[in-house]
C-alpha positions in Angstrom: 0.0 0.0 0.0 1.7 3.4 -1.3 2.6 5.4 1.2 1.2 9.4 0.8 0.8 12.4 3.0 -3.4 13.2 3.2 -4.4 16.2 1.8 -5.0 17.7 5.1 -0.7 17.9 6.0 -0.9 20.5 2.7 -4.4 22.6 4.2 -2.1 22.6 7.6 1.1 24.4 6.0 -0.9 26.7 3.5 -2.8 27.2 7.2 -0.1 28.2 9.4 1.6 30.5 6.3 -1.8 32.3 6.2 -1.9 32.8 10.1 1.9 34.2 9.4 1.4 36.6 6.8 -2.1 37.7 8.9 0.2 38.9 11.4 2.5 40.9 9.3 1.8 44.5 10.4 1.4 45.6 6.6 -1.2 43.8 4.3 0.2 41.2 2.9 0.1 37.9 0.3 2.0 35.5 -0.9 2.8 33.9 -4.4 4.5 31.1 -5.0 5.1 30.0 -8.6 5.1 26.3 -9.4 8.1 25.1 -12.2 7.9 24.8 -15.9 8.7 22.1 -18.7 12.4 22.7 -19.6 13.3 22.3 -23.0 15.4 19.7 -23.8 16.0 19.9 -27.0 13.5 21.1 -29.9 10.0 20.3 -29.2 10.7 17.6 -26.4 11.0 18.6 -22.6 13.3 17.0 -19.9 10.9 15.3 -17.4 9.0 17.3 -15.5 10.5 18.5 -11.6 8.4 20.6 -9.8 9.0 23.6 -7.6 9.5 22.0 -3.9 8.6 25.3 -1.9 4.9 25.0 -4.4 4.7 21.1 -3.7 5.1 21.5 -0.2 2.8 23.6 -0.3 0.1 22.1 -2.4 0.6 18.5 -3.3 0.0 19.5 -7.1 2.7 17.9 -10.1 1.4 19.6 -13.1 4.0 22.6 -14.8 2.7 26.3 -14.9 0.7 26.6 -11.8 0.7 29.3 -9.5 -0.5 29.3 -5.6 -1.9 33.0 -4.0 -2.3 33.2 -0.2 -4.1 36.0 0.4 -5.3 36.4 3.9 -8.0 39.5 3.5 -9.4 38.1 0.6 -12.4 36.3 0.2 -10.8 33.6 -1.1 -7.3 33.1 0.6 -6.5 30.3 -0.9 -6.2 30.8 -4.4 -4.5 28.2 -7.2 -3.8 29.2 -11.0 -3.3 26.0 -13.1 -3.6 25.0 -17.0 -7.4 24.5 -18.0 -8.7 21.1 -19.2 -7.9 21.2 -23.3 -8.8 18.0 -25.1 -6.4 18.9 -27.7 -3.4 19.4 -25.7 -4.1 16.6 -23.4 -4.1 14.1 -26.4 -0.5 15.3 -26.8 1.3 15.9 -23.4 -1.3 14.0 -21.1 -4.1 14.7 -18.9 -4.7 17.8 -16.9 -6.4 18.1 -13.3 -8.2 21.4 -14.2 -9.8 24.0 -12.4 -13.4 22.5 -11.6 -10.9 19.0 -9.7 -8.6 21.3 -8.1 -10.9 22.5 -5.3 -12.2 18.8 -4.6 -8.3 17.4 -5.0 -6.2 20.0 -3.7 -8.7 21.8 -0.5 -8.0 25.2 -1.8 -10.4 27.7 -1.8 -10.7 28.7 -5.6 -9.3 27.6 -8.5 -8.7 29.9 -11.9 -7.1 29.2 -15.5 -3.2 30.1 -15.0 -3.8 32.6 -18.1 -5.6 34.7 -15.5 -3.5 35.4 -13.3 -2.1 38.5 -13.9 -5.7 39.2 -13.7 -6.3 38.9 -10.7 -3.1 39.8 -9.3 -3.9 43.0 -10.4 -6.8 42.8 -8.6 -5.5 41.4 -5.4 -2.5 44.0 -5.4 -4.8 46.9 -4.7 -4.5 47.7 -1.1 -1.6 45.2 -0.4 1.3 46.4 0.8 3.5 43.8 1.1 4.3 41.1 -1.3 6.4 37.6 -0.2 7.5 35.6 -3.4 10.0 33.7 -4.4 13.0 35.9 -5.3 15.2 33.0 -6.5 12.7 33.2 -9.5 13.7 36.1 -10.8 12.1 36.5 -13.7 8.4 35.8 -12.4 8.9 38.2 -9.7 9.8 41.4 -12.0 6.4 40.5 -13.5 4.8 40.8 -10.9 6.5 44.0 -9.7 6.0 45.2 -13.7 2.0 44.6 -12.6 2.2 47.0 -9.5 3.8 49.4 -11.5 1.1 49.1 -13.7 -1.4 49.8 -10.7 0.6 53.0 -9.8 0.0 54.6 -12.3 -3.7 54.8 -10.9 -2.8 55.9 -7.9 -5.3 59.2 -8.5 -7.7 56.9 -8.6 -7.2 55.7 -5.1 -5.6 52.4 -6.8 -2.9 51.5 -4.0 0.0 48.7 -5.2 2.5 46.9 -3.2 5.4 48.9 -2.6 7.1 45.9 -0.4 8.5 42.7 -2.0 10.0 39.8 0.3 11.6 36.9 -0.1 9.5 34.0 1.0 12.1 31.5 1.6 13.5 32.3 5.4 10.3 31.3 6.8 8.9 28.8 4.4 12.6 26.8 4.6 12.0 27.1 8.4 8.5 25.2 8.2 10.3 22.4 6.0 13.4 21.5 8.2 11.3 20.2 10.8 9.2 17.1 9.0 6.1 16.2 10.3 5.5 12.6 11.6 3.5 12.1 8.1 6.5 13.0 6.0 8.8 11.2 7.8 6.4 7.8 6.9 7.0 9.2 3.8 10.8 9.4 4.0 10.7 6.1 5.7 9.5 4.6 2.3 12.1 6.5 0.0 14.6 4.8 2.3 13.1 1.4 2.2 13.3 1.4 -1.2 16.6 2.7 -1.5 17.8 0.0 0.6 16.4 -2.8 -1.7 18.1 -0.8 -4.6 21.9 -1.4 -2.6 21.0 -4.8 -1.6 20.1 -5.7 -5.1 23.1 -3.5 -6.9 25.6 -5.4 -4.3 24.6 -8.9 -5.7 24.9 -7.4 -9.3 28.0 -5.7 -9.0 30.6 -8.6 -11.1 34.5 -7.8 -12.5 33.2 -6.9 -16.2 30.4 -5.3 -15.7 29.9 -2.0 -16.6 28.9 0.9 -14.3 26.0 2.3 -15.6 24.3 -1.2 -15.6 24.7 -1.0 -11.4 23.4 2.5 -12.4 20.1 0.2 -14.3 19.7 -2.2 -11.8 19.3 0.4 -9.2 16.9 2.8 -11.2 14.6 0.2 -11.8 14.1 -1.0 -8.4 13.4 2.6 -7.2 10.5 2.4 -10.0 9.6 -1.2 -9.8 8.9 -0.2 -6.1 6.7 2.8 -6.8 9.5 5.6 -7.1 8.9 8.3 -9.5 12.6 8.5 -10.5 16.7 8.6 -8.8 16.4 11.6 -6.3 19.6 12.8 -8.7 22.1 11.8 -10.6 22.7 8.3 -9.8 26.7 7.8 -8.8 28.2 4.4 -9.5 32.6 5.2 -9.2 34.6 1.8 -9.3 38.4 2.3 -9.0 39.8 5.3 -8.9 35.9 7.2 -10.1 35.2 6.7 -6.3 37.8 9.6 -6.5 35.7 12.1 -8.2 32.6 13.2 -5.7 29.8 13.7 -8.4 31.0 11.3 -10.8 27.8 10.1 -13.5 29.6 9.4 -16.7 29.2 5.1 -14.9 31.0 4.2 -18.1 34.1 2.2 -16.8 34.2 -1.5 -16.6 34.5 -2.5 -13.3 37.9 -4.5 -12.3 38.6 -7.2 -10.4 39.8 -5.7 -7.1 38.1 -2.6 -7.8 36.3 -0.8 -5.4 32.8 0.3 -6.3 31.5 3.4 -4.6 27.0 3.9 -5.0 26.1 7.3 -4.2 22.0 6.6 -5.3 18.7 7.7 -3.6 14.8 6.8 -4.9 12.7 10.4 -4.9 9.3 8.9 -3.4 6.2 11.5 -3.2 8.6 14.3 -3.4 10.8 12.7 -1.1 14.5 12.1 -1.4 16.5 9.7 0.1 20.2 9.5 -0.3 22.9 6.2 0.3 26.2 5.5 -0.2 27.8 2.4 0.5 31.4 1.3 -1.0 32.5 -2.5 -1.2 34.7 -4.7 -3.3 33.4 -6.0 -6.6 34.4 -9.1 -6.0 33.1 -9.8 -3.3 36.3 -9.7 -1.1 38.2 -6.4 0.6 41.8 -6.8 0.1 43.5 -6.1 3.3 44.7 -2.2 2.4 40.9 -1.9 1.2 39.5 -2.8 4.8 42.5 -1.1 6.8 41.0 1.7 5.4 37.1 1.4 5.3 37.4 0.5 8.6 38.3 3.8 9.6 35.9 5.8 7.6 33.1 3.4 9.4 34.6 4.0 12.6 34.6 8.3 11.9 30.5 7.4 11.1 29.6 5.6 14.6 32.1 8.4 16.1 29.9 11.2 14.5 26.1 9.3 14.9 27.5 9.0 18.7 26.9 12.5 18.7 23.6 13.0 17.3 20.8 14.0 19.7 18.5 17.5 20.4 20.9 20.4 20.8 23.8 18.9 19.2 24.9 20.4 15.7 26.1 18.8 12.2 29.3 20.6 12.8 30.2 18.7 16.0 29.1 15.5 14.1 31.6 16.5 11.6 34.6 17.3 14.5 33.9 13.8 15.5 34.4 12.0 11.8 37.3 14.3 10.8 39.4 13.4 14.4 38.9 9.6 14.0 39.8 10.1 10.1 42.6 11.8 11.1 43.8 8.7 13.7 43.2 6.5 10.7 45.4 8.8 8.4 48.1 8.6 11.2 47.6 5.0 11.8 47.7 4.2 7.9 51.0 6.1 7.3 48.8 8.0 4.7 50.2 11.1 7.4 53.4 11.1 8.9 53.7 12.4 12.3 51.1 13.1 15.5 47.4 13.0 15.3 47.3 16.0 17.8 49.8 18.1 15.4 47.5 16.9 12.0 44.5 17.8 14.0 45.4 21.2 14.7 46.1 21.7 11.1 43.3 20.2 9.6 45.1 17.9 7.9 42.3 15.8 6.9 40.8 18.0 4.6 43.0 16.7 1.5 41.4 13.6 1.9 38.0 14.1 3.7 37.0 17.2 1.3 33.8 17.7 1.8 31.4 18.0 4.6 29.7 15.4 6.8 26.1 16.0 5.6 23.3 18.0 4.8 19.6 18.4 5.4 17.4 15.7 3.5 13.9 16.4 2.6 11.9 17.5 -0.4 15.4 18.3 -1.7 18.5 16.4 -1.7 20.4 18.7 -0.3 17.3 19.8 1.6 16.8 23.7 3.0 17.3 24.4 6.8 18.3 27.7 8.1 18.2 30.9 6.6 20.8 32.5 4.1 21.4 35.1 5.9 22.3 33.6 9.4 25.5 32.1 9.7 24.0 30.6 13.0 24.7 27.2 14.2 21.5 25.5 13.7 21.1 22.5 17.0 19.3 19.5 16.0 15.4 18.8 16.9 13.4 15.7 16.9 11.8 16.2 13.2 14.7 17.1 11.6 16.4 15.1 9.1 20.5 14.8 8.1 22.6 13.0 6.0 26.2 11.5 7.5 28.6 10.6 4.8 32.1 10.7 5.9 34.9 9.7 3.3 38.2 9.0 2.6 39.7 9.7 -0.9 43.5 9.4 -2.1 43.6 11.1 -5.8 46.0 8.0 -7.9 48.3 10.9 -9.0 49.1 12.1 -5.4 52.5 11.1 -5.7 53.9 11.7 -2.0 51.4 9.0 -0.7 52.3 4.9 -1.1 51.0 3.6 -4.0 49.3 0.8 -2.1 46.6 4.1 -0.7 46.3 5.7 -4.2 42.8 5.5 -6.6 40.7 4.5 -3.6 38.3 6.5 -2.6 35.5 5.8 0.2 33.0 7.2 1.3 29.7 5.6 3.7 26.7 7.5 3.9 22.9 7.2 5.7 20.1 8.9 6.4 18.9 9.7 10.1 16.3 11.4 11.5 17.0 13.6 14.7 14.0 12.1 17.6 13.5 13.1 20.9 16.0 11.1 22.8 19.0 10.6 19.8 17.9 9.6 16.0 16.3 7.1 14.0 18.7 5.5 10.7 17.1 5.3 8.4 19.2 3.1 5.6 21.0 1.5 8.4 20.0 -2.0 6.8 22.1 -1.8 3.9 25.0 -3.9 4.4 27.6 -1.5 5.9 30.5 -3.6 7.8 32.6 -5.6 6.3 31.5 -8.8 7.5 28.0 -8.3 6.0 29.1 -6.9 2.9 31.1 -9.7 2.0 28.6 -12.2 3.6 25.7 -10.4 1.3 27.6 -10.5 -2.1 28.8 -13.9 -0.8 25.2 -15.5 -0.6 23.8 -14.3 -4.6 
């Protein structure tokens, strides 16, 4: 049984933003655009993403739509999508429509999207303050070209907007903290996921190529009711583990390679995001698990620290000082841990950071731009922890034994009230169960 958030969790959000913008001590709305088809190339489109800040908001996957919160109108909530066209349905496929949209979506009113500058202009007079979403550029200098429009009525006691916020600092506040319903939700982007790694493991052969691990995964995510990857599906044997956002997957894999997955099923909306690396034979050698072992140790050190009040970047202390032992240990850095500590040694190897926020995005929203604030963990929110180890094969001061392998181990956790809840923790992930899985195909 699919696993969906009721249509109520939407009327909630739209809900609390129209409570927020009610309290704003000018008048005030709130437009949020929904995304368009992108052309590919000619007349076909790349497949169709929508907006998260208008999904979260609405629940609604069709291109061109529009959402107005208006608390002093008689309708506040107001949604502009494409009207029902028999014509352009029998090409690009079937359309809600205004008359559904009330019914499907609980908003208020429904209109055509080619009316809504009409109404805008309408809705503009006597609103002073407008929140939209600046990152769209272009759709909000329209709607500032509208209230000029307006001005130039003002003698008729036509009053425009003369305020325009960004949306975003308090919107991206709302999404950080899940609900328990999209966490169900992310709970079933992850389950899926996992099967995905379980069954890419068992594929995985000396021979193969990458971007058939790259198949295999992509169609259990859809096999299993996933719209599509949550991005570009990463599958880096040898040294491709090397290269952080590699997607080319055109190598064949080796025999004694190791094969990095960075993959995640987008469910509802939902992303989830795993990385596991493991031999492709089936076997570490021993230099492989010398240093695995570390990089899973630097993940238990940094989940050890996740809880309610605690911060990614202590999670991240905690993974980059137990890399930095294994460094030490390996012989990969000569010298004391305490001396490579204090320079940040690490950072050639472990180059990026420990995680991000997970949500409707992969690498989710969470605190303001603005705010260079430490954000603390609450029970709601949702992180990724991905330490890793990678040792570029031309870094010629390092033994050659280190070189080409890079590693990196990566689930997704959500912060609860006493610690956090992993979610992908049942990939195989030590080195005893990732041989024993690949072991037992």
């Amino acid at each position: 049984m699919a696993v969906t958030l009721p249509r109520s969790e939407y009327q909630q959000r739209r809900k609390a933003l129209l409570q927020w913008l009610a309290e704003q001590p000018q008048t005030a709305i709130a437009i949020i655009p929904g995304a368009s088809l992108q052309t590919r190339s000619n007349d076909t489109e790349y497949p169709f993403r929508q907006n998260s800040d208008f999904y979260y908001l609405t629940g609604f996957n069709e291109p061109d739509a529009c959402l107005v919160l208006a608390p002093h109108a008689d309708c506040q909530v107001q949604l502009f999508c494409q009207a029902k066209d028999p014509q352009q349905e029998v090409w690009h496929g079937r359309r809600l429509g205004t008359a559904a949209a009330v019914a499907t979506l609980g908003v208020d009113v429904a209109y055509d999207a080619d009316d809504l500058d009409e109404h805008l202009l309408h809705l503009f007079d006597g609103v002073e303050l407008v929140f939209t979403d600046h990152d769209n550029q272009a759709f909000t200098a329209h709607c500032q070209e509208l209230a000029a429009e307006l001005r130039q009525q003002a003698r008729r006691g036509v009053y425009p907007p003369s305020q325009w916020q960004h949306l975003s600092p308090w919107l991206h506040a709302q999404r950080l903290r899940k609900s328990d319903a999209e966490i169900a939700v992310m709970r079933e982007a992850a389950r899926i996921s996992v099967d995905a790694h379980k069954r890419a493991m068992r594929f995985a052969a000396p021979g193969r190529f990458e971007y058939q691990v790259a198949a295999e995964l992509e169609h259990e995510f859809v096999m299993q009711g996933a719209a599509a990857a949550a991005y570009g599906t990463i599958c880096g044997s040898g040294d491709n583990a090397c290269i952080l956002h590699y997607t080319e997957n055109s190598a064949v894999m080796g025999d004694g390679d190791l094969l990095l997955i960075d993959a995640g099923a987008e469910y509802q909306g939902y992303a989830a995001d795993i990385t596991r690396t493991f031999p492709v034979n089936g076997r570490f050698s021993d230099d492989q698990r010398a240093l695995y072992e570390w990089v899973l140790k630097a993940q238990e050190a940094a989940l050890a620290t996740v809880k309610p009040g605690s911060t990614l970047e202590r999670a991240h202390e905690a993974a980059a000082f137990v890399i930095t032992e294994g460094l030490v240990a390996l012989g990969i850095l000569q010298g004391k841990v305490n001396a490579h500590w204090q320079q940040a040694s690490y950072r050639r190897f472990f180059i990026h950071g420990l995680g991000h926020w997970l949500g409707l995005d992969v690498h989710d929203v969470g605190q303001a731009p603005q705010t260079d604030k430490v954000l603390p963990f609450e029970p709601g929110m949702v992180i990724t922890v991905e330490p890793g180890v990678y040792i570029p094969v031309d870094a010629e001061d390092i033994d050659p034994r280190w070189r080409g392998l890079g590693i990196r181990i990566e689930d997704d956790v959500v912060i609860t009230a006493d610690g956090y809840e992993n979610l992908t923790d049942e990939v195989p992930k030590t080195v005893a169960e990732i041989e024993a899985w690949m072991q037992s195909k």
